[in-house]
C-alpha positions in Angstrom: 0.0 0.0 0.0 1.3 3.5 -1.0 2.4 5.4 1.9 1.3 9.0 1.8 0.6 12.0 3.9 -2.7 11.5 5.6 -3.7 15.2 4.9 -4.4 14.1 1.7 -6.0 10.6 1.8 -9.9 10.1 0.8 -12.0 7.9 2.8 -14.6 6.4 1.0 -17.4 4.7 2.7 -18.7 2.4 5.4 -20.1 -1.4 4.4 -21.1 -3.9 6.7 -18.5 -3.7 9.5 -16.2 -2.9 7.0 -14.5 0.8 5.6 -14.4 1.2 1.4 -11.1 3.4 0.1 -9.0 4.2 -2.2 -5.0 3.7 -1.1 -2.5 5.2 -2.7 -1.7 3.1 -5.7 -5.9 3.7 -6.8 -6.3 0.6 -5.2 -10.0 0.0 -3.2 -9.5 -1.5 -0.1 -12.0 -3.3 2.5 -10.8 -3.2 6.1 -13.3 -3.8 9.5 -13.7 -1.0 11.7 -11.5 -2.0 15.1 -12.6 0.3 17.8 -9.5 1.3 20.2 -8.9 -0.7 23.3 -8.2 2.4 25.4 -9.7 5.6 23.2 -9.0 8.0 26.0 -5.2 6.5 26.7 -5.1 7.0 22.3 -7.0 9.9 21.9 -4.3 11.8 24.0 -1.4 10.3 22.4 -2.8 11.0 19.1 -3.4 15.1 20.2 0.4 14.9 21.2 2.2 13.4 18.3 -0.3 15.9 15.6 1.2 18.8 18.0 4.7 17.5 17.8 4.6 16.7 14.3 3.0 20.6 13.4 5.4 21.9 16.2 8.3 20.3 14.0 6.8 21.9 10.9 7.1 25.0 12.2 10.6 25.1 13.3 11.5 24.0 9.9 9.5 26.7 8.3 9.8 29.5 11.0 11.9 31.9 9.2 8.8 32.3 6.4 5.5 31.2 8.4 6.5 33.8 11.4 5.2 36.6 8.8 3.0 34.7 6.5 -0.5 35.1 7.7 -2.1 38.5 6.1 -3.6 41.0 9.5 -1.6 38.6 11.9 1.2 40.2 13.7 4.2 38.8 13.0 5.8 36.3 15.6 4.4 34.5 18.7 0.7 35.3 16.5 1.8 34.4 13.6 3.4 31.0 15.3 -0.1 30.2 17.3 -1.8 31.1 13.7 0.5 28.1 12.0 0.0 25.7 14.8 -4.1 26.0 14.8 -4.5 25.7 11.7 -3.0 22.7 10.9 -3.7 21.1 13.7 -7.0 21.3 13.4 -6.5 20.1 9.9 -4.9 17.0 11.0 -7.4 16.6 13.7 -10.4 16.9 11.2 -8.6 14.5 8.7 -7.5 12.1 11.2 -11.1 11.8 12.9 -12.5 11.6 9.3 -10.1 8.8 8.5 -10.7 7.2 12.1 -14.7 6.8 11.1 -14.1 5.3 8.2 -12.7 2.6 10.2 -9.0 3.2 8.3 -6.2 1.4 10.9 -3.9 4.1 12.7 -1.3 1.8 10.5 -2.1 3.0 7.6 -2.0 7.0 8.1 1.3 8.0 7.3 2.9 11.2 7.4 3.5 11.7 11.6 6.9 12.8 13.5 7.6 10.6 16.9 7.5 11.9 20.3 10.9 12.7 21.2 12.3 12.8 17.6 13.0 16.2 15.9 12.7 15.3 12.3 10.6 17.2 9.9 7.4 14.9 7.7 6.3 16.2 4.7 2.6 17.0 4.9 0.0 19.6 3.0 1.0 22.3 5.5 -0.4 25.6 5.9 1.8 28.5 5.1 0.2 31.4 4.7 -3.1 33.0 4.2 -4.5 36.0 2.3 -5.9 38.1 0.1 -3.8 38.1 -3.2 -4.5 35.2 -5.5 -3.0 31.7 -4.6 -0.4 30.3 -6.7 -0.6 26.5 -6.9 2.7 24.0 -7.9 2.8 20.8 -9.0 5.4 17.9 -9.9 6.2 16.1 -12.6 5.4 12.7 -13.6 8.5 12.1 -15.3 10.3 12.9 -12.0 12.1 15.9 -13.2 13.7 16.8 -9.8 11.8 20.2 -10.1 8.6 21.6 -8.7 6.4 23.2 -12.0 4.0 26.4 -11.5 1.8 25.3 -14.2 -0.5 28.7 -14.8 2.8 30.7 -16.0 2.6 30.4 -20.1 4.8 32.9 -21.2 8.6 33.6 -20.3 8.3 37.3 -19.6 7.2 39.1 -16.2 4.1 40.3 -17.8 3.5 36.5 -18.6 4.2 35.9 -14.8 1.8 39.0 -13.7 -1.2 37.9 -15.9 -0.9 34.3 -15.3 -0.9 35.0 -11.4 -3.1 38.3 -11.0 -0.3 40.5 -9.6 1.3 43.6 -10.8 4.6 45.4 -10.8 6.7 45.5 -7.7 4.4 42.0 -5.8 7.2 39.7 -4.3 6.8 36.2 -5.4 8.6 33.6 -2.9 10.2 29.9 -4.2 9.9 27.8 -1.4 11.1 24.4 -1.4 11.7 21.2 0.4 14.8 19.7 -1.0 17.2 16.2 -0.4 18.7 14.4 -1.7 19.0 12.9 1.7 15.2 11.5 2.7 16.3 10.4 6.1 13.8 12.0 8.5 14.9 15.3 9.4 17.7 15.9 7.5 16.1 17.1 4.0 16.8 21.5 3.8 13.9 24.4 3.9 14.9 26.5 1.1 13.5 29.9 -0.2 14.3 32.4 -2.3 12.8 36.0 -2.9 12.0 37.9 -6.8 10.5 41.1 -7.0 8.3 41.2 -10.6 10.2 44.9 -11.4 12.9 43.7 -14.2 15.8 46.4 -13.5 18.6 47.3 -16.1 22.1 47.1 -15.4 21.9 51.3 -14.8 19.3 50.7 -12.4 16.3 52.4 -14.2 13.0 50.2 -14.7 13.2 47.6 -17.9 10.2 46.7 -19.5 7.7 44.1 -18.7 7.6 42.8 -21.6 11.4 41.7 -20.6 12.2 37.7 -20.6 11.6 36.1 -16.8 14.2 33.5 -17.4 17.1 33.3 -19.2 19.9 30.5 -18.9 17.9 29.2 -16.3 18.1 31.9 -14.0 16.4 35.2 -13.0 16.5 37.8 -15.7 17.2 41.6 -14.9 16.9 41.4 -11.7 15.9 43.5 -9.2 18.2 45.0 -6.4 15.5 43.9 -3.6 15.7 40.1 -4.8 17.3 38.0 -2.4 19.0 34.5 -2.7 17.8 33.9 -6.1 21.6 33.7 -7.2 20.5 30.2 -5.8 17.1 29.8 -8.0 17.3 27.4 -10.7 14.5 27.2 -13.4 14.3 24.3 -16.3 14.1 24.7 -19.5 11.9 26.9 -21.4 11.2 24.9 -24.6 7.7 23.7 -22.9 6.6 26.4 -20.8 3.5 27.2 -22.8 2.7 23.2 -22.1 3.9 22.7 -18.7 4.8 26.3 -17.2 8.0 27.6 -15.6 9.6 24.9 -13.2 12.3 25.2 -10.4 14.6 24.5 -7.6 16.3 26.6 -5.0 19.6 24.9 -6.1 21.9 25.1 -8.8 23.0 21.7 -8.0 20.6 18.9 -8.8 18.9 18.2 -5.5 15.3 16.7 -5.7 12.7 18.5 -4.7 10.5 17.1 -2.4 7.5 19.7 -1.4 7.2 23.2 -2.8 4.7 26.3 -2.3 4.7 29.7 -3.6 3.5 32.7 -2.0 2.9 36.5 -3.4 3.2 39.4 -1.2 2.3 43.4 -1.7 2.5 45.9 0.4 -0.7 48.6 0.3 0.6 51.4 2.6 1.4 50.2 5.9 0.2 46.4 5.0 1.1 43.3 3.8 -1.1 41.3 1.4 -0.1 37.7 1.4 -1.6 34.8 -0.8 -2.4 31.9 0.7 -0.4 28.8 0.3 0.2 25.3 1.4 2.9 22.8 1.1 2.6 20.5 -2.3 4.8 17.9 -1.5 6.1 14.2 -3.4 4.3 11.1 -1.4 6.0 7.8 -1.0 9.8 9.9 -0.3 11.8 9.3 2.6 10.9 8.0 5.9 7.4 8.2 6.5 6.1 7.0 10.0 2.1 6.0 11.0 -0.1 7.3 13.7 -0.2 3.5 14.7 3.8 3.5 14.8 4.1 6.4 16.8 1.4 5.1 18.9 3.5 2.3 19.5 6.5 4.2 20.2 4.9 6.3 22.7 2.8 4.1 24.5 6.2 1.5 25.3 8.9 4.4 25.0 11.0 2.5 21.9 13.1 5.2 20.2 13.3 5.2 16.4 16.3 5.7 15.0 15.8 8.4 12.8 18.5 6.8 10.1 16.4 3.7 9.5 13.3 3.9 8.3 11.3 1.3 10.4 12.2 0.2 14.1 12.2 -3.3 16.1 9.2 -3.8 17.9 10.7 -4.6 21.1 7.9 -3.2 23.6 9.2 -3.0 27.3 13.5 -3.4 26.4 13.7 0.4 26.6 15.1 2.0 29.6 12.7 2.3 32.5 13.6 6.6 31.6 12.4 6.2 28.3 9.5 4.6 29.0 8.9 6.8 31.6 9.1 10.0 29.6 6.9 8.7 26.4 4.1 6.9 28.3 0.9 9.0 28.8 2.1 11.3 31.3 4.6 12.7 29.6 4.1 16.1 27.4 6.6 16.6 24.5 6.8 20.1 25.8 6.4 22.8 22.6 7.7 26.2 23.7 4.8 29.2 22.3 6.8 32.2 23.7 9.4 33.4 26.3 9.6 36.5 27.9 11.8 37.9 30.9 11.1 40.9 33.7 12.6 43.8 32.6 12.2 45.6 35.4 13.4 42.4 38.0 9.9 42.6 39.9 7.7 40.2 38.5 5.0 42.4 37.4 3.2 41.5 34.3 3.3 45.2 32.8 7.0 44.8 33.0 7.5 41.6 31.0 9.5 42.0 27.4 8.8 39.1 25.0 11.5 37.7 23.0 11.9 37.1 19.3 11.9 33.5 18.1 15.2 32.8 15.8 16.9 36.5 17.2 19.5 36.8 19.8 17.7 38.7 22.8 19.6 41.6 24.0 19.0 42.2 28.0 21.4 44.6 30.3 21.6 44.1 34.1 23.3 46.0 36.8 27.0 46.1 36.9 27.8 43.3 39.5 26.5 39.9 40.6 24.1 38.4 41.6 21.2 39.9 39.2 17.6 38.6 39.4 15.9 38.5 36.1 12.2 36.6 36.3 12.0 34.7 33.1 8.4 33.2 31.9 8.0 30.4 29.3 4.2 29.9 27.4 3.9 26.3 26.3 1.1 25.3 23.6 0.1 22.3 25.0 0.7 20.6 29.2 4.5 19.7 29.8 4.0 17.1 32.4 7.6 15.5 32.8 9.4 17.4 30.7 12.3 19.2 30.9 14.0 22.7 30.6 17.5 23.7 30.5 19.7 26.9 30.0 23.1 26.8 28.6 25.7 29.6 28.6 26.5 29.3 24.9 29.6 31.3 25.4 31.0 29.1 28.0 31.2 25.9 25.7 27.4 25.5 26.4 27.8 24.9 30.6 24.4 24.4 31.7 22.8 26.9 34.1 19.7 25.9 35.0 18.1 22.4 34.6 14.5 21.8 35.7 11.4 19.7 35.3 8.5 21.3 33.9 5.4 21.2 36.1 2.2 20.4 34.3 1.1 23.8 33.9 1.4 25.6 30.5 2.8 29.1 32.2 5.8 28.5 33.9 8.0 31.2 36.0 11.0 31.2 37.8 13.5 33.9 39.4 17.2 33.6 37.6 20.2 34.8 39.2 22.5 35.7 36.6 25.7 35.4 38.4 28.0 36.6 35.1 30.1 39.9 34.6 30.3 40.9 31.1 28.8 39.5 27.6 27.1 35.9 28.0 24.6 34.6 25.7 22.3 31.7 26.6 20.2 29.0 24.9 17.0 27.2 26.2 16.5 24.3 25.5 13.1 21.9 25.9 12.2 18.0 25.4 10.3 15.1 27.1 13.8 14.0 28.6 17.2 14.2 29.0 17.6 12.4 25.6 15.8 14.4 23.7 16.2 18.2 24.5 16.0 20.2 21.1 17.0 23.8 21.4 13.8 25.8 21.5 14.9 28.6 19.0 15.1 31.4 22.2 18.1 32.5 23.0 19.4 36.1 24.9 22.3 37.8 25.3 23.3 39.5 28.8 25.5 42.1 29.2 26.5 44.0 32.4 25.7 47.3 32.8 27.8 50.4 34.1 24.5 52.0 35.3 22.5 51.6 37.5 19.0 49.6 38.3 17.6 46.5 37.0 17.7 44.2 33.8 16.4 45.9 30.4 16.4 46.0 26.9 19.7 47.3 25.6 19.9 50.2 23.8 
């Protein structure tokens, strides 16, 4: 049976006892509807692994989808915007799938607890107003993602096939290998600005070819990494449109979206977009595997791309840690006490994927209150702090209390420039740096911790 993402599989039907699809080879398939043996046990485990697995999307994908959403303020809103939306997706798709009696076996497309790997699935990416821009893939296996609805190889040919005008940003993104093994394939994007430029600088003509030798023409000076964009051949783009990578070297590309932004006076317009992506490529785990996994704490390694079913030879940690009272913990936001009193009013959130700049008083022995907002419980999970200047020297390790706020005073003991990483994960084994990290920096001044100048 073909193993594909299960944000894209079709039930079919009920008969009998019995479920009617279609699997992924256009296959129909009869299986009886097994009820689980513990739905509330399952139905817990399964909310955790969809939250992992859209977590894990969007640490691949931050760098775009912490912008993407068109009147969502970038960030922590844009980040809470990503993780509802698909995983409400998966949700509706999995409990569809779950009614139609299909086994957890047979839904593919899922990241396991404690493992940090990237799945390809039909992601969200962004949402708006402009017009969306839908890729495809070839069946000859080109190694190239196609935008089918662009014709003609000039940028008014791009403009008119995609309803933009002069000056929209249109943004490559793609998945790309060649290495499948979970986790390791690259997030790759690359930005073109539909205003062809001459080599002077003054505007060119839009009647000016889009692609020549397989690479932006006249490019703008706004355009950015598309030194890296790589476009097929021309000679059928009236039959198959423009196709690309965001390599010059032949990697494959595995999922790809496009997205068009504008900016109308103070605003960004966005089109909506979700990931496209090859089935059947790479390791692709179950909901009934990682089910599995969880419920007897067996780690998969993520270089092989199935696991001994050896329930109960784990460690007693492991088992411990992945059994039902244990929250992968997925960080939402982090924010520290500017002032060094613990007052709301005085708490300054910090930028996912940015180094955090905070001054303290010139001495020792500084208090600065630092609060972490989890997305989901984080019941036996753990926290640390490393001093990333001080060959990563841990400076706070703690369990997480089952509470999805969680405070604590920190003394920061240093004198002079430290910077320090958090770091997050159901156990020892498997903290993942949470993408926060700060910078402190004593202060000649006086008073308490705040935002350097």
């Amino acid at each position: 049976m073909a193993k594909t993402g299960f944000w894209l599989r079709k039930a079919q039907g009920k008969l009998a006892g019995t479920t009617i699809y279609q699997d992924g080879n256009g296959n129909t398939v009869q299986r009886e509807i097994v009820a689980p043996k513990n739905p509330r046990t399952e139905a817990q485990l399964i909310q955790r692994i969809l939250m992992h697995t859209v977590m894990q999307a969007y640490s691949k994908m931050k760098s775009i989808c912490n912008h993407s959403f068109e009147n969502v303020t970038s960030g922590t809103k844009c980040m809470q915007t990503f993780l509802k939306r698909n995983l409400n997706f998966a949700r509706e798709k999995v409990s569809q799938m779950q009614s139609e009696g299909v086994s957890f076996y047979d839904i593919y497309n899922f990241a396991p607890l404690g493992n940090n790997g990237f799945v390809l699935n039909q992601y969200l990416l962004s949402t708006g107003s402009l017009p969306q821009i839908f890729t495809n893939f070839s069946p000859e296996a080109t190694g190239l993602s196609f935008v089918p609805a662009i014709k003609v190889n000039t940028y008014q040919g791009v403009i008119d096939a995609l309803g933009l005008k002069r000056g929209d940003q249109l943004t490559f993104i793609t998945i790309e290998g060649p290495n499948t093994v979970l986790g390791q394939n690259e997030f790759k994007y690359s930005r073109v600005i539909l205003d062809p430029t001459n080599a002077d600088g003054s505007q060119a003509p839009l009647s000016t070819p889009f692609i020549v030798d397989h690479a932006v023409n006249a490019p703008s000076v706004r355009n950015k990494g598309a030194e890296h964009l790589y476009f097929g051949a021309i000679d059928n783009i009236a039959t198959t449109g423009i196709s690309f990578r965001n390599t010059i070297d032949a990697n494959t590309v595995l999922g790809s979206a496009v997205i068009a932004s504008r900016k109308e006076g103070n605003d960004w317009l966005r089109s909506t977009a979700r990931l496209n992506y090859v089935a059947n490529i790479g390791q692709v785990y179950s909901l009934g595997e990682c089910l599995e996994t969880a419920k007897n704490g067996i780690s998969i390694v993520s270089e092989n791309p199935y696991y001994l079913n050896n329930a109960g030879q784990g460690d007693s940690e492991a088992v411990e840690a992945s059994g039902s009272d244990a929250v992968d913990p997925q960080v939402t936001s982090v924010a520290y006490d500017s002032y060094g009193d613990g007052a709301n009013n005085h708490y300054v959130t910090m930028v996912p994927g940015m180094l955090n700049a905070i001054t303290g008083a010139d001495g020792i022995g500084h208090a600065i209150d630092i609060k972490i907002v989890f997305a989901n419980g984080s019941a036996g999970g753990k926290l640390r702090i490393v001093d990333a200047t001080d060959n990563n020297s841990t400076v706070i390790t703690e369990t997480i209390p089952n509470t999805n706020v969680y405070e604590w005073p920190w003394n920061q003991q240093q004198h002079g420039l430290h910077q320090f990483k958090l770091y997050v994960g159901v156990d020892e084994e498997s903290l993942a740096y949470a993408n926060y990290s700060w910078e402190f920096r004593a202060n000649d001044g006086e008073g308490g911790a705040d935002i350097r100048p």
